[in-house]
N, C-alpha and C positions, 0 to 999 in steps of 0.2 A: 504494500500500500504506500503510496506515495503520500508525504506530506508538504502540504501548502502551507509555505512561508506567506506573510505578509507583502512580501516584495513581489514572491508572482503572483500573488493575487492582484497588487496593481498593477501589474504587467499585462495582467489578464483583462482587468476592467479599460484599460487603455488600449488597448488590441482592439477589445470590444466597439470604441467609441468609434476608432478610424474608421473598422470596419464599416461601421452604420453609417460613418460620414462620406463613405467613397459608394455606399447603395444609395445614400438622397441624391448625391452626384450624376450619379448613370456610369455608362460605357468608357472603358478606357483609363478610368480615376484609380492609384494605386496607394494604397496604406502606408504610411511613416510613423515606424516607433520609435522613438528615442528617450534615452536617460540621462536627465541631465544632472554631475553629482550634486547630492545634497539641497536638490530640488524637487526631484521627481521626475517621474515619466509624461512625456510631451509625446504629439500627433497632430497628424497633419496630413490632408490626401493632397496628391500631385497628378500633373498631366501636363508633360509638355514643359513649355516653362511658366505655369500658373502653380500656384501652392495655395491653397485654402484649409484655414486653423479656425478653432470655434475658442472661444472662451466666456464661458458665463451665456449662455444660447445665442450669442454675436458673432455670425459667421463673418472673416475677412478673406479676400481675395485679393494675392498677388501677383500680378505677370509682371514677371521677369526678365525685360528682351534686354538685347544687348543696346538697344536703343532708348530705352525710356522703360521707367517702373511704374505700371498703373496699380494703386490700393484701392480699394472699394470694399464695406461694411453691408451685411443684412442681417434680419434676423432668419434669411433662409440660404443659404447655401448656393444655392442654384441662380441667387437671385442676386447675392454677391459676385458671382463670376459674369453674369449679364450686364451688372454697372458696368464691370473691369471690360467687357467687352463694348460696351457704350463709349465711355472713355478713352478705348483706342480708338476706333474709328472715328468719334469727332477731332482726334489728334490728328489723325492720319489726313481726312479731311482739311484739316487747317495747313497742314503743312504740303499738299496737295495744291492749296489756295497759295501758300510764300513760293512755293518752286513756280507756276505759274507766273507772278509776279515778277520775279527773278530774271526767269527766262526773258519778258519782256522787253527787261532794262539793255538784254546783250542784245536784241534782234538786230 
């Protein structure tokens, strides 16, 4: 019979949360456990270069590009990574509108 330390039990409760956090997600989204010392066990599901962490039922979402870092907050999950996806594309937009502009100046 195996005996359950305290520690994998929080191991186990935090495995638990990823898991549930990368099923509200959908397809593609992969579970992050980590221990951080003398803090505790941390999670976080990823895809790509987006990372999305809950704390306290506050889901944020982070993309990650080599070009700019979008953060975006919900209280759902799903709906955090749709800010973060709002927020590039009105960037991408704008910056769509300066290279335009740009281009002009050299014609």
């Amino acid at each position: 019979m195996d005996i359950i330390t305290p520690i994998d039990s929080e191991f186990t409760k935090t495995k638990e949360a990823a898991d549930k956090l990368v099923t509200k997600l959908g397809k593609g989204w992969s579970p992050v456990v980590w221990e951080e010392q003398e803090i505790g066990w941390h999670y976080q599901a990823r895809k790509e270069f987006a990372i999305v962490t809950e704390c306290m039922d506050i889901y944020t979402c982070y993309f990650n590009t080599p070009q700019k870092q979008f953060i975006r907050s919900s209280d759902n999950p799903r709906k955090a990574v749709n800010k973060c996806i709002i927020a590039a594309k009105r960037y991408i937009k704008s910056m769509n509108k300066n290279i335009e502009l740009f281009k002009f100046t050299f014609s």
